[in-house]
C-alpha positions in Angstrom: -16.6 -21.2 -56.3 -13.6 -21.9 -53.9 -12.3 -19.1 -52.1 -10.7 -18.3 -48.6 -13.2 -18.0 -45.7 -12.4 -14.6 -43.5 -13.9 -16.7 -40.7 -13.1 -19.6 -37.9 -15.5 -22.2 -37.6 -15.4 -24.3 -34.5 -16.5 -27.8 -36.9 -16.1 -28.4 -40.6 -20.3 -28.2 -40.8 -20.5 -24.7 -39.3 -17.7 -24.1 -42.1 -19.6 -25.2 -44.7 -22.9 -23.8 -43.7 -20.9 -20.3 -43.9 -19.5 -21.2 -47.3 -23.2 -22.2 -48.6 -24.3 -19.1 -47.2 -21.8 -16.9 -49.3 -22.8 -19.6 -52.6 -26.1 -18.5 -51.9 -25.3 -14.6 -52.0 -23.4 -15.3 -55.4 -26.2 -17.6 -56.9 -28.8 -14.6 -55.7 -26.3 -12.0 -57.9 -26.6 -14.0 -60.5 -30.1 -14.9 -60.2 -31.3 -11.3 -60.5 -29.1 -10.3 -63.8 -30.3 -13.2 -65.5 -34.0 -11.8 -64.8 -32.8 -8.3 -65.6 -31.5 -10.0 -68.9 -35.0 -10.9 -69.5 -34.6 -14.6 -69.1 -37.2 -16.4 -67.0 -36.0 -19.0 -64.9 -38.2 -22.1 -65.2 -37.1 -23.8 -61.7 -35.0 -22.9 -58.9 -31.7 -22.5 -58.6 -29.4 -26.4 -57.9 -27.3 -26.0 -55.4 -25.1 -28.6 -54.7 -23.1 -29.6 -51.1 -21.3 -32.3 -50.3 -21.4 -32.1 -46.6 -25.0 -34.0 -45.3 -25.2 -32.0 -42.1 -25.5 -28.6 -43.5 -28.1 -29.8 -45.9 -30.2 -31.1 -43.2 -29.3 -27.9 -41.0 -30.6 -25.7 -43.9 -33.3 -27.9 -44.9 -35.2 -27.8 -41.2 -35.9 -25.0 -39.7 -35.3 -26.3 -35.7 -32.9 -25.5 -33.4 -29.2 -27.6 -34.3 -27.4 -28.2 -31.2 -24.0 -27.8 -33.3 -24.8 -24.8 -34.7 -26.1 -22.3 -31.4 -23.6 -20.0 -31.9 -23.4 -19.5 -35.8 -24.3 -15.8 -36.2 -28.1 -15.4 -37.2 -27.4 -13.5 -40.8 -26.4 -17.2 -42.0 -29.8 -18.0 -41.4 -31.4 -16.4 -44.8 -30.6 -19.9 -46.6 -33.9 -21.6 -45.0 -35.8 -18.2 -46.2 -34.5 -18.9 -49.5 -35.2 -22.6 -49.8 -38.4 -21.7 -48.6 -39.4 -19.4 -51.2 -38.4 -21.9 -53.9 -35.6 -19.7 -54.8 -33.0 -22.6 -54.4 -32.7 -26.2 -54.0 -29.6 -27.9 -52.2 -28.6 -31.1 -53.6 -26.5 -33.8 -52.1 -23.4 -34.7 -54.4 -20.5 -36.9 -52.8 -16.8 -35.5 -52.4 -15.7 -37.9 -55.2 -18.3 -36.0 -58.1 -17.2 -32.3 -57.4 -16.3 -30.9 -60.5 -14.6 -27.7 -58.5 -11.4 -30.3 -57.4 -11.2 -30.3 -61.0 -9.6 -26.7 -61.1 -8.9 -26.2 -57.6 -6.6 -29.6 -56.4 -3.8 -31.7 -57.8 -5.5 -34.8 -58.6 -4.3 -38.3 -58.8 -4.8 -38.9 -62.8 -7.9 -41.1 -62.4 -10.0 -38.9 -60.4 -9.1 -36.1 -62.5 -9.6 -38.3 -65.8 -13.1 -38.4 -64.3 -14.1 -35.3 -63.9 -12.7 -33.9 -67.1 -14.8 -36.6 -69.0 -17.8 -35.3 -67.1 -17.1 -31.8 -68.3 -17.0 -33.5 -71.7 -13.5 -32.6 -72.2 -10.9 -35.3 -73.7 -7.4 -35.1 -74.3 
């Protein structure tokens, strides 16, 4: 999900720690009506982030010097990794299937991708 941040972030980690923070809220949204669909939900919910310091700022609950000042109500993501709810996996910049439909690729990356998303033309 790629959409404009309403927010200035002082490094591109605090930036995407805000991002996964609003992926979260989404993923919980859709979490719930799948359960209210009556579908049970075997494992937790992949996450995936390209960006190794928020995954390890998530993943550990200790203080981050980088990250003092990010407001508090970003926080929720260790309560929900916790729980079991989610699971943040590393994928590099070059595997994001997103670029796919939200940059102008050169042809070989985007030849890539679409393959992966099993689509051939």
């Amino acid at each position: 999900m790629t959409r404009k941040q309403s927010t200035v972030a002082l490094s591109s980690t605090e930036a995407e720690y805000v991002s996964l923070s609003q992926a979260v809220c989404e993923a919980i949204w859709l979490r719930n009506l799948i359960l209210e669909l009556g579908i049970t939900l075997e494992h937790p919910v992949v996450l995936y982030e390209d960006n190794q310091s928020c995954i390890c700022i998530a993943q550990e609950p200790r203080d981050h010097k980088r990250m003092k000042h990010v407001d508090i109500r970003y926080n929720f993501i260790r309560e929900k990794l916790q729980d079991g709810t989610f699971k943040i996996k590393y994928i590099s910049t070059t595997e994001q299937l997103a670029d796919l439909f939200t940059k102008g690729l050169p042809r070989g990356p985007f030849e890539m991708l679409r393959s992966k998303l099993g689509l051939y033309g």
